[in-house]
MMTF fields as JSON, N, C-alpha, C and O atoms, coordinates in Angstrom:
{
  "mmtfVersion": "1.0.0",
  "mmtfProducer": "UNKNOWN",
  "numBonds": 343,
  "numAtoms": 344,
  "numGroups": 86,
  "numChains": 1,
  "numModels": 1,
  "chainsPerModel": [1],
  "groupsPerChain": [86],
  "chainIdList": ["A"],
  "bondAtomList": [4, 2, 8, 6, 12, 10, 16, 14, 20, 18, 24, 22, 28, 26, 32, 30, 36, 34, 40, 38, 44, 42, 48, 46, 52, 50, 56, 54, 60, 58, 64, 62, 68, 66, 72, 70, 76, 74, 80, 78, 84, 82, 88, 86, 92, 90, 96, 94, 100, 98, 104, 102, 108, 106, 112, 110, 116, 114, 120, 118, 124, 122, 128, 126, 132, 130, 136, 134, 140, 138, 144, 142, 148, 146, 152, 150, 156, 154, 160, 158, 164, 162, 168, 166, 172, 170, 176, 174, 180, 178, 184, 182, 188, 186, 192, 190, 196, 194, 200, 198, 204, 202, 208, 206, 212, 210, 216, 214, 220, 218, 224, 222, 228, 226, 232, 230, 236, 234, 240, 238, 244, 242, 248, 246, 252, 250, 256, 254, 260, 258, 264, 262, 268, 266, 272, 270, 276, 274, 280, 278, 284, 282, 288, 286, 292, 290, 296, 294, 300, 298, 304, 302, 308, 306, 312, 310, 316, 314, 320, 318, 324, 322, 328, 326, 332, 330, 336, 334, 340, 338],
  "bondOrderList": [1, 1, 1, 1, 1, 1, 1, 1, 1, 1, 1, 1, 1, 1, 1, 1, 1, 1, 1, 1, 1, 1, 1, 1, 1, 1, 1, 1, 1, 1, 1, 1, 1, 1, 1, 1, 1, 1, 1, 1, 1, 1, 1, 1, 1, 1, 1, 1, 1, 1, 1, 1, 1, 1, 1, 1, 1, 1, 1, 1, 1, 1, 1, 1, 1, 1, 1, 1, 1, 1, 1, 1, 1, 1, 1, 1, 1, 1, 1, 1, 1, 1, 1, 1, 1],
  "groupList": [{"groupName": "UNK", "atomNameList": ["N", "CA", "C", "O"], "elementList": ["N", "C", "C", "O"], "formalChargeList": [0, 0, 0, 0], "bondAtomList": [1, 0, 2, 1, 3, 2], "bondOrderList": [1, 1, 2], "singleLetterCode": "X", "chemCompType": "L-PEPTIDE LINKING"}],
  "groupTypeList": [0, 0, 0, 0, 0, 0, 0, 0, 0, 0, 0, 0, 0, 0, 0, 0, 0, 0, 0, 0, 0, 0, 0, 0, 0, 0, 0, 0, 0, 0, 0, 0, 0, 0, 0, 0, 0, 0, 0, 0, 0, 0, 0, 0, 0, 0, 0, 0, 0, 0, 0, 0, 0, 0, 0, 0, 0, 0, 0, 0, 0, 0, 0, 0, 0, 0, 0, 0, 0, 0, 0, 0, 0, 0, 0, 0, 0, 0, 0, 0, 0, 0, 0, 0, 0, 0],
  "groupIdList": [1, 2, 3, 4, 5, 6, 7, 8, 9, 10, 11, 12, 13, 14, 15, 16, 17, 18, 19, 20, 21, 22, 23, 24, 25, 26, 27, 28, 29, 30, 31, 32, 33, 34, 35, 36, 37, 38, 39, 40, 41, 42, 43, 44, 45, 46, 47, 48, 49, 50, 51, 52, 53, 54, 55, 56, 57, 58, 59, 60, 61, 62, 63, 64, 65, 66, 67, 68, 69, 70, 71, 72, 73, 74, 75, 76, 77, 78, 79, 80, 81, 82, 83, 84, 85, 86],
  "secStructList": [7, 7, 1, 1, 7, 7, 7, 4, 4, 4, 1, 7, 7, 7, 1, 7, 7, 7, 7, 7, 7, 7, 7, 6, 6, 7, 6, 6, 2, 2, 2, 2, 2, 2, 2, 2, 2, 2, 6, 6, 7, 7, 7, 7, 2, 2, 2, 2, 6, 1, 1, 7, 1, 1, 7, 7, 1, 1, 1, 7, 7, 7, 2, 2, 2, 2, 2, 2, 2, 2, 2, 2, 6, 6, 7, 7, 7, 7, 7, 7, 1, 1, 7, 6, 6, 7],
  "xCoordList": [60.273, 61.236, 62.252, 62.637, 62.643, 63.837, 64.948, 65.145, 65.937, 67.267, 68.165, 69.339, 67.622, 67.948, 67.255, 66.072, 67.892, 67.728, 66.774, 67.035, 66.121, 65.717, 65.546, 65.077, 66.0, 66.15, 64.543, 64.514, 63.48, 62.525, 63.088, 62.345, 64.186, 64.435, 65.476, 66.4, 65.257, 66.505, 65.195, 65.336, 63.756, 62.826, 62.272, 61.423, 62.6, 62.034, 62.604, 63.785, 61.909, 62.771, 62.093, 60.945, 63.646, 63.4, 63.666, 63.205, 64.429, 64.567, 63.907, 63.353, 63.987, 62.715, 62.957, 63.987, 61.922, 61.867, 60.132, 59.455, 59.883, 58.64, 57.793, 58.361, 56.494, 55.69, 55.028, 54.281, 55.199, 54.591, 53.674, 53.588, 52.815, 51.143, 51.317, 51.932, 50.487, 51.153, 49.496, 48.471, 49.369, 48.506, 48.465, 49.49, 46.707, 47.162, 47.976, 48.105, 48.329, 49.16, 51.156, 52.135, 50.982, 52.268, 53.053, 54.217, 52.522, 53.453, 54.185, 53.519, 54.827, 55.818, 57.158, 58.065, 57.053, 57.779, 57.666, 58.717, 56.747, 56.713, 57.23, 58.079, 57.021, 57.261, 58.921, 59.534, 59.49, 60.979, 61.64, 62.789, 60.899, 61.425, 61.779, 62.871, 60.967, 60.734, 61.936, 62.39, 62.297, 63.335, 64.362, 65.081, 64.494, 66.519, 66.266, 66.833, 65.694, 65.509, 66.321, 67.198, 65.79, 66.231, 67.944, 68.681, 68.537, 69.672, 70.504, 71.651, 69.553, 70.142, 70.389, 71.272, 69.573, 69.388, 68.436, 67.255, 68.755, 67.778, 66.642, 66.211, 66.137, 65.014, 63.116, 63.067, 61.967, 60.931, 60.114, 60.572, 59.242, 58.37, 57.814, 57.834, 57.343, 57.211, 57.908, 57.405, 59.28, 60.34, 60.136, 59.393, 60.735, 60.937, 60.437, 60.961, 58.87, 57.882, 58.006, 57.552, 58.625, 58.858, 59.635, 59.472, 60.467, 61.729, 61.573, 62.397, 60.485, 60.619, 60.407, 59.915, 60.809, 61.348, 60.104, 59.394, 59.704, 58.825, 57.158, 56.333, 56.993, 55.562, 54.396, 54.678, 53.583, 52.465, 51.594, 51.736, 51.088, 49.993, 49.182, 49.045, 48.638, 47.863, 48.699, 47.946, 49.759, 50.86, 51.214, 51.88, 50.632, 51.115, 52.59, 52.949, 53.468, 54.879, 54.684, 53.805, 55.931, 56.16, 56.917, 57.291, 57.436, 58.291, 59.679, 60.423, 60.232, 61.386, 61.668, 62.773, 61.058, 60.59, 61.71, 62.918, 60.629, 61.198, 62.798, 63.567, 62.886, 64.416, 65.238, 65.924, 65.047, 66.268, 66.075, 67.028, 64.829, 65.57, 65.91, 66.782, 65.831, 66.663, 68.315, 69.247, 68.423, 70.072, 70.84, 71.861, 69.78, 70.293, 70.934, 72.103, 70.382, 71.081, 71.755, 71.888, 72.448, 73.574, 72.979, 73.79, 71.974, 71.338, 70.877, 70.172, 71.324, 71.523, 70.07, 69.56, 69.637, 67.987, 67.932, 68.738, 66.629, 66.354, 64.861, 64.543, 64.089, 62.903, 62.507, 63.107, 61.036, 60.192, 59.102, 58.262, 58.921, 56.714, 56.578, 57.357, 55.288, 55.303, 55.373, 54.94, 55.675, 55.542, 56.629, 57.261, 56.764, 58.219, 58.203, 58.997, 56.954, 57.347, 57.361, 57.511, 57.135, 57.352, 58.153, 58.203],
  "yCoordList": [-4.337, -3.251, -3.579, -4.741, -2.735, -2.852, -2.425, -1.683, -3.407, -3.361, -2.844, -3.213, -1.729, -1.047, 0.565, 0.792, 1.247, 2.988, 3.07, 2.208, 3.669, 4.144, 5.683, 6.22, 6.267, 7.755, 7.708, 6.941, 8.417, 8.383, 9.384, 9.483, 9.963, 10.747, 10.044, 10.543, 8.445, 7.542, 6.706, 5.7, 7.484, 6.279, 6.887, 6.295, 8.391, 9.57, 9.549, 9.759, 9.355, 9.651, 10.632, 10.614, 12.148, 13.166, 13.513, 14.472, 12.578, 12.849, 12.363, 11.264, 13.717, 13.383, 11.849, 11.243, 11.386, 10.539, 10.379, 11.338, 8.94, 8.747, 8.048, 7.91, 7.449, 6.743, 6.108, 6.899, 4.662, 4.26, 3.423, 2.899, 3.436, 2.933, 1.13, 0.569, 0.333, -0.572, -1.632, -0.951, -2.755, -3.705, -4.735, -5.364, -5.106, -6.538, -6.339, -5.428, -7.54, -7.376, -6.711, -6.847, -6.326, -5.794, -4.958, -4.733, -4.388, -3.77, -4.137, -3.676, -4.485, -4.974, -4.618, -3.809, -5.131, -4.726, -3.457, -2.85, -2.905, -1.288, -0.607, 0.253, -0.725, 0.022, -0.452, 0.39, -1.212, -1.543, -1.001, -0.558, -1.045, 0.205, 1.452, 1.983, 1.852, 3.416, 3.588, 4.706, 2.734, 2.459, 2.448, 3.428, 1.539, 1.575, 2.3, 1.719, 3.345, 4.525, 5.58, 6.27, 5.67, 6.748, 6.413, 7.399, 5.126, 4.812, 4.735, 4.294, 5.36, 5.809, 4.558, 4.732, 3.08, 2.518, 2.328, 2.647, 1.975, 2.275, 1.385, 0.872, 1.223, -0.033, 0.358, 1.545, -0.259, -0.285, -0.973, -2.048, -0.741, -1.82, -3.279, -4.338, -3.068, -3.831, -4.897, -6.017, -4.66, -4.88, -5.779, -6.758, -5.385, -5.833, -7.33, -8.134, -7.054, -8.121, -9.192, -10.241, -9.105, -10.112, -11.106, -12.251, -10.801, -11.626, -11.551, -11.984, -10.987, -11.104, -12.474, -13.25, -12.839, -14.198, -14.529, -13.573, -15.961, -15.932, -15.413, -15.119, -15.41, -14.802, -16.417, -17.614, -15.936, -17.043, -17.227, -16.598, -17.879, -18.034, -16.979, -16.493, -16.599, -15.748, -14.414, -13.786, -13.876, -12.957, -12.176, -11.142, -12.866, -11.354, -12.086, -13.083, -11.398, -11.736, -12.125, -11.899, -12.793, -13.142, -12.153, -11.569, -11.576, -10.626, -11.103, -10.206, -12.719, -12.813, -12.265, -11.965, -12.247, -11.933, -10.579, -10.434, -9.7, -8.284, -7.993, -7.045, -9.214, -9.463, -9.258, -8.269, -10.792, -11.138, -10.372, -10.362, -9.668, -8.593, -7.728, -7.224, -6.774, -5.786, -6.238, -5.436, -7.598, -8.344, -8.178, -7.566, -9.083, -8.708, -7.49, -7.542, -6.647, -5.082, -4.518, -3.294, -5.534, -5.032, -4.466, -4.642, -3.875, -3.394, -4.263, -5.271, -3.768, -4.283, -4.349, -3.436, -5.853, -5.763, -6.018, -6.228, -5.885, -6.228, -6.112, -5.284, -7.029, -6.808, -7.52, -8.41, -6.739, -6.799, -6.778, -6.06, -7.532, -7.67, -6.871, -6.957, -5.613, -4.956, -2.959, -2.512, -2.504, -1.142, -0.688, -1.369, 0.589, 1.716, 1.834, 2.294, 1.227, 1.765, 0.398, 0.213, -0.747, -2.007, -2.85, -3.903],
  "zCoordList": [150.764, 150.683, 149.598, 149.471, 148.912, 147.704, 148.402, 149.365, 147.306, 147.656, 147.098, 147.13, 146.396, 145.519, 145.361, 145.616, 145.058, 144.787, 143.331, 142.492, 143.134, 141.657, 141.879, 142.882, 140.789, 140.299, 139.33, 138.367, 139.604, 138.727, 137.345, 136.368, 137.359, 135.882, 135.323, 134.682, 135.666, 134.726, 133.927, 133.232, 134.259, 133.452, 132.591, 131.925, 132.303, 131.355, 129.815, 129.539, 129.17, 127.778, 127.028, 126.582, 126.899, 126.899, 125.23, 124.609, 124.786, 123.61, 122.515, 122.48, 120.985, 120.206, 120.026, 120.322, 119.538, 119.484, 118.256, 117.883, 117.932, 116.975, 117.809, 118.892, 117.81, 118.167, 116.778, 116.202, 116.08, 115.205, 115.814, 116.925, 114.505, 114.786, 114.645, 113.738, 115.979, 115.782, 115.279, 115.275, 115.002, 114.734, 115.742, 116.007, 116.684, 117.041, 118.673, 119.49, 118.569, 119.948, 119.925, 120.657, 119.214, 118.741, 119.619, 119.291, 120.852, 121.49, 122.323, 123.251, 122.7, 123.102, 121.773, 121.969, 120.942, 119.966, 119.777, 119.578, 119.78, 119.354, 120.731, 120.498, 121.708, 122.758, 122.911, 123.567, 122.613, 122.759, 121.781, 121.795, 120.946, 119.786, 120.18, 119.979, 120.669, 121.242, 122.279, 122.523, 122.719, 123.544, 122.822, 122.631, 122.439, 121.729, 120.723, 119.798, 120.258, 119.326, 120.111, 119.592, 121.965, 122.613, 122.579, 122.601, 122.53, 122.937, 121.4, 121.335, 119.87, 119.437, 118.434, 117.594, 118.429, 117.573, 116.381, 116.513, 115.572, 113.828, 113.751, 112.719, 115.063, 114.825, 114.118, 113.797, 113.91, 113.868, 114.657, 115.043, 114.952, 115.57, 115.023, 115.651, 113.769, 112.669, 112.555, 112.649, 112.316, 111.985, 113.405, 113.48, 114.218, 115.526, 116.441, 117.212, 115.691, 115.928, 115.345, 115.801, 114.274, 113.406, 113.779, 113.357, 114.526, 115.395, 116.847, 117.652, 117.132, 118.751, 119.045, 118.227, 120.339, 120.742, 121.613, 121.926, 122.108, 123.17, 122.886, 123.751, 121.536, 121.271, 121.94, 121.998, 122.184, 122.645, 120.936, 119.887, 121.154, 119.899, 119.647, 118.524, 120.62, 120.204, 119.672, 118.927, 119.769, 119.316, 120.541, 120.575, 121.614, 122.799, 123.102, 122.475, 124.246, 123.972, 125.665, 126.497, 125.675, 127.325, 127.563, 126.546, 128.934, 129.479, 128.918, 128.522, 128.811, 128.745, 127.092, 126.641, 126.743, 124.898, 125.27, 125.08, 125.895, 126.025, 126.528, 126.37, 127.168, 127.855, 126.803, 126.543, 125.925, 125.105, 123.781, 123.002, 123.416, 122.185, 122.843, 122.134, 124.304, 124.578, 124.496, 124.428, 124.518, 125.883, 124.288, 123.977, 123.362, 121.947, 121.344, 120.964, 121.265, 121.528, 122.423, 122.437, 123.576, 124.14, 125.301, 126.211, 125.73, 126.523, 128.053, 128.013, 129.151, 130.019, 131.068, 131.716, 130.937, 131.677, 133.347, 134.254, 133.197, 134.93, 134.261, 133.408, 134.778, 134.984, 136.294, 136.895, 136.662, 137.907, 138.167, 137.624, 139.013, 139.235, 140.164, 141.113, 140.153, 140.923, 140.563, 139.501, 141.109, 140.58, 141.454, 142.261, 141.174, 141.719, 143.209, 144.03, 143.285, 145.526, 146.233, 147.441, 145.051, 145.645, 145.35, 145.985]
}
């Protein structure tokens, strides 16, 4: 059971927004893009990957990766194992 409320229309992003084409294991960077784009920052995916933190060898990223370039942009995290009803 969670200890916590979630609103499923705080996980929607309604505004335009781009989807760039990514290479490889690259998303993570690209999909965090897509994110602080909605919140109105000037980022790329490309770009993004280049500095993401926590990459493994093979180029896929660890979750904390995804942490500390969001925390980097000021953006306040939580991540979780599991899905919305668990």
């Amino acid at each position: 059971m969670s200890d916590f409320s979630i609103e499923e229309k705080s996980f929607i992003i309604t505004k335009e927004n781009r989807i760039d084409m990514q290479k490889g294991f690259q998303c993570s960077a690209f999909s965090t893009a897509y994110v602080l784009r909605h919140f109105d920052k000037k980022v790329d995916g490309g770009t993004l990957y280049s500095v993401m933190p926590h990459k493994m060898k093979s180029g896929y990223v660890y979750p904390k990766g995804l942490y500390d370039m969001l925390r980097s942009y000021g953006m306040k995290v939580k991540y979780c194992r599991g899905n919305l009803n668990t």
